[in-house]
N, C-alpha and C positions, 0 to 999 in steps of 0.2 A: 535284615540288619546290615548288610553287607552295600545294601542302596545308601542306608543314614547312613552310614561311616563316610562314603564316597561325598555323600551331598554336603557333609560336615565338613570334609578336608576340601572340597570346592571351595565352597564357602568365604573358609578362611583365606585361601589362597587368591581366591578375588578381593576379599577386602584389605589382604596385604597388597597388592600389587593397586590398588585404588589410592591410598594415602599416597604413595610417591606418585603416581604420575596426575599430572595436569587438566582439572576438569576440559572436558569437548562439550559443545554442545551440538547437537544435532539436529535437526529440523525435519523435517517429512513433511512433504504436503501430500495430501491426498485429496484427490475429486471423487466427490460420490454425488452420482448421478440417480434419480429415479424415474422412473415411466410411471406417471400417474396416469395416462388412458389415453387407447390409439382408436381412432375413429378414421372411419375411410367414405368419400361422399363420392358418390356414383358420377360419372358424366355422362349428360343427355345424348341419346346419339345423334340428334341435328344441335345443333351448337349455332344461336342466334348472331350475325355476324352485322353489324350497324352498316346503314348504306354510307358509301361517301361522301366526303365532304368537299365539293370540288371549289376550287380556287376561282377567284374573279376573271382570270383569264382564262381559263379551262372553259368555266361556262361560256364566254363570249367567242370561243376556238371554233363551243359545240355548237352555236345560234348560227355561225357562218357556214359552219359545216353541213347545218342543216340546209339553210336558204341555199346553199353553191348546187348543192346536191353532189352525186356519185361522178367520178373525176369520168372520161372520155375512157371507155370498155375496149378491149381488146379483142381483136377478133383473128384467132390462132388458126394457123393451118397446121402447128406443128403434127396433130394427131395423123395426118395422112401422108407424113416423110417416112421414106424409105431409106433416101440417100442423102449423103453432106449437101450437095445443090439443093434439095428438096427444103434441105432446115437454110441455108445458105437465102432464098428463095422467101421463103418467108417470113424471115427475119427482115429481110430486105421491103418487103411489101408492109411490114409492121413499122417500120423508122418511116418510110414514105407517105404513110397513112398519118402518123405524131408531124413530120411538118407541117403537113397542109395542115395540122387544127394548130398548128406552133406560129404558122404565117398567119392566118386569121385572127389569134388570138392576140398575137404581137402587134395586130393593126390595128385591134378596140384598145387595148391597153396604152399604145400608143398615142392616138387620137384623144382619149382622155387628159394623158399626160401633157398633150399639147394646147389644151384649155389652161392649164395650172400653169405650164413653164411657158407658151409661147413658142416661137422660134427657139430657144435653147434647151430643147428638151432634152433633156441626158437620157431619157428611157433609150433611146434608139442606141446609143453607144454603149451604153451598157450590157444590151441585149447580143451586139456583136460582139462584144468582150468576151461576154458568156458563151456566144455558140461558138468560137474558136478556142477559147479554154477544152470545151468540153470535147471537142474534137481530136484535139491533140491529146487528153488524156485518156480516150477511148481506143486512142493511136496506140499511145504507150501503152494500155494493160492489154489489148489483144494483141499486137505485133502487126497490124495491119499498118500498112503506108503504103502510100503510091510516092515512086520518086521521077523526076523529069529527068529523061534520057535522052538527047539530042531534041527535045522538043516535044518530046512524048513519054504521056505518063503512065508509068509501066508501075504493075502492082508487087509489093514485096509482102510477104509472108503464107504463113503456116495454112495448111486445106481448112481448118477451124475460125482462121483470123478474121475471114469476114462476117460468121454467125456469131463470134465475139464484138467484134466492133459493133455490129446493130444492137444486140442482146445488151450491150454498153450504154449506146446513144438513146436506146429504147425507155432502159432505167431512169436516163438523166429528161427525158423529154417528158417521160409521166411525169416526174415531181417536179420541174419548170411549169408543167402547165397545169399543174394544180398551183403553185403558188400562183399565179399569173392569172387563173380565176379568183383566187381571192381577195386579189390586188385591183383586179373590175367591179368586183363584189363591193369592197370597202372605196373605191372610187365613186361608185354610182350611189354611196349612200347619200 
């Protein structure tokens, strides 16, 4: 009895204080989500992956690359140094070995170019251009130089500068004479 009495005077006292004050209105949204069914699909352990699709130049890169064949092989003595002369030594034997196929190969490349251009062949200046660029820039990242001292050329730098400097010119004389075969390659077609 004691609950009705309370609910009674509730009641009342909400619906008095409801006439004076000001309907509100209130909104509520609510999201209600369900999970109608979770299925889960296995992956194959070798997973089929499509071959490429290579580009018109790509293929024509790979046909020269084929006919050129494998660029001029190295032939290291690093495995039997001991000492800085030892790698000093055959680093040295490896840039000397890339001229002489750098001089040869500048002479067919050349000789071509002088069918096309004639007397005005720019190959030949270009190619100077290129091997004193690359000299001074083998200069500069190893520290090796030689400078003229009353008329004599005395060598400046570090015990490593000179298997830097070859290790340098060795880099730039492989990818010179790989482009350079593909430029007799695409001459001769």
């Amino acid at each position: 009895m004691k609950h009705m009495t309370l609910l009674f005077i509730t009641s009342v006292l909400l619906l008095a204080s409801c006439r004076n004050a000001t309907p509100q209105v209130v909104i509520n949204t609510v999201e209600v989500t369900k999970i109608v069914q979770v299925t889960t699909t296995s992956i194959p352990a070798i997973t089929l992956t499509p071959s490429p699709t290579l580009s018109i130049y790509d293929e024509s890169a790979t046909r020269v690359a084929v006919a050129i064949g494998t660029p001029i092989k190295a032939t290291y003595c690093y495995e039997l140094t001991d000492t800085q002369r030892d790698l000093d030594n055959c680093s040295n034997q490896r840039r000397i070995e890339l001229e002489q196929h750098m001089s040869e190969l500048v002479q067919k490349v050349g000789e071509r170019y002088s069918l096309v251009y004639g007397e005005s062949n720019p190959f030949r200046e270009f190619q100077m251009e290129w091997e004193d660029f690359v000299r001074r820039e083998c200069e500069f990242r190893s520290g090796h130089t030689f400078t003229e001292v009353d008329g004599v050329s005395q060598y400046v730098g570090g015990s490593m500068a000179l298997t830097g400097y070859n290790e340098c010119l060795i880099g730039k004389y492989e990818d010179r004479l790989r482009e350079l075969q593909i430029q007799l390659y695409e001459l001769s077609i």
